[in-house]
N, C-alpha and C positions, 0 to 999 in steps of 0.2 A: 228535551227541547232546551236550548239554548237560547241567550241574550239575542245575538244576532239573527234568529233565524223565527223572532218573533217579529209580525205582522200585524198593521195597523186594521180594523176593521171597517172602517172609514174615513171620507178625503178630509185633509186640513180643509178647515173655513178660511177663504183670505179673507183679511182683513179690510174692513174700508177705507178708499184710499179718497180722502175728501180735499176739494180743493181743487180738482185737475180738469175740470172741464165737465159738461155732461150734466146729471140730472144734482149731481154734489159737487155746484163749480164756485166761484170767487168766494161765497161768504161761509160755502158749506155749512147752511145751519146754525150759523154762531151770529145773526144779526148782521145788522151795518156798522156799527160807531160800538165804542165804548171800552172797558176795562175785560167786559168778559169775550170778545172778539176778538182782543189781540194775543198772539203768537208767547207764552210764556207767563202772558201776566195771571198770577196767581193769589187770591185772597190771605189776607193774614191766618195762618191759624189762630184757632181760641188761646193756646195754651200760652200766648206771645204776651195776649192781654193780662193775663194771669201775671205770666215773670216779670213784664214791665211794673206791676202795682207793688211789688215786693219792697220796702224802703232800702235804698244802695247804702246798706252799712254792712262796716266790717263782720262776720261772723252771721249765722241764722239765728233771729231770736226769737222763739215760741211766743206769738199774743197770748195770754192771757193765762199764762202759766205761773205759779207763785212757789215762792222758794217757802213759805209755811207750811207744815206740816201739822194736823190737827185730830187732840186723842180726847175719847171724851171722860169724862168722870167715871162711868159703870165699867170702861175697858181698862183703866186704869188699877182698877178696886180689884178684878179679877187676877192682873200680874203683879199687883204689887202687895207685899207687908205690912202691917204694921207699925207708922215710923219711919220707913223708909226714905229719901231724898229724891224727887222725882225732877231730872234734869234732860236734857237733849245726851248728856252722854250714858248717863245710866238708862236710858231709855236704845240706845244703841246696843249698848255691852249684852241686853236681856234681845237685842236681833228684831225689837219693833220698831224699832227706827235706820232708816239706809241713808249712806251721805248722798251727795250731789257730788259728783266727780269726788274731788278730795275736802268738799266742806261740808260742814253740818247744819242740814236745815233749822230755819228757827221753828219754833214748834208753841202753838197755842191751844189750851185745854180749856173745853167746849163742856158745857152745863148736864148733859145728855145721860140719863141714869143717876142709880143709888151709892151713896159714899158712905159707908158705916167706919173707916179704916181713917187717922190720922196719918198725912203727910207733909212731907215739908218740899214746897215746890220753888225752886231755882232758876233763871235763866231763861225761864218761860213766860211768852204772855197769856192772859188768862181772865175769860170774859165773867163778863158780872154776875151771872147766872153760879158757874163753876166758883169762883170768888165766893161768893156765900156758903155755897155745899162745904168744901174746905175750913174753912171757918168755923162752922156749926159742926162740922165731925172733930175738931179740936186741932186740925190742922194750921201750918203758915204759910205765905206765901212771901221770898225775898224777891 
């Protein structure tokens, strides 16, 4: 059997043709008056609301997204020496840290876990919690 010589098993449905007189004539179903009776007019989509809220600036900028990047004390102690210098680039160089396009996140060291290990921390901010542990293991903070 071929393309051409296959056979519908049943009649097409016509379609309803409203509007033309008979038992589906002038308003066919769609009211008298208004926005949803007339010929074309169609509702906003949702998605319209959405794009219009967008603020019209140059470029897409993520709400609530922060260029800080945050490591804490205990994850610290696991990668790092003895003495070591713990900065946003040495923290790159060891691949725990990725840029932002071509910049480097600022990076803040969070209280969270055990510091037995002197360090000397750079370039970073560093909450008061973390500030003391540092401190008390015999480390600095510039």
């Amino acid at each position: 059997m071929q393309i051409h010589q296959v056979r519908k098993t049943h009649k097409a449905r016509k379609a309803k043709r409203v509007g033309r007189g008979g038992k589906r004539g002038t308003y066919s179903g769609r009211g008298m008056k208004g926005q949803k009776s007339r010929a074309g007019a169609r509702f906003q989509p949702r998605i319209r609301e959405v794009i219009k809220r967008y603020p019209k600036l140059r470029g897409y900028k993520r709400s609530g997204y922060s260029d800080t990047v945050a490591f804490n004390v205990g994850f610290l102690e696991e990668h790092f020496e003895k003495g070591e210098t713990i900065k946003p680039a040495t923290l790159a160089e060891k691949r725990l840290l990725g840029t932002i396009g071509k910049r480097m996140p600022a990076v803040k060291i969070l209280g969270t876990g055990e510091l037995t290990k002197a360090f000397h921390v750079e370039q970073c901010q560093v909450s008061q919690s973390a500030k003391e542990k540092i401190e008390k293991a015999g480390g600095s903070i510039t």
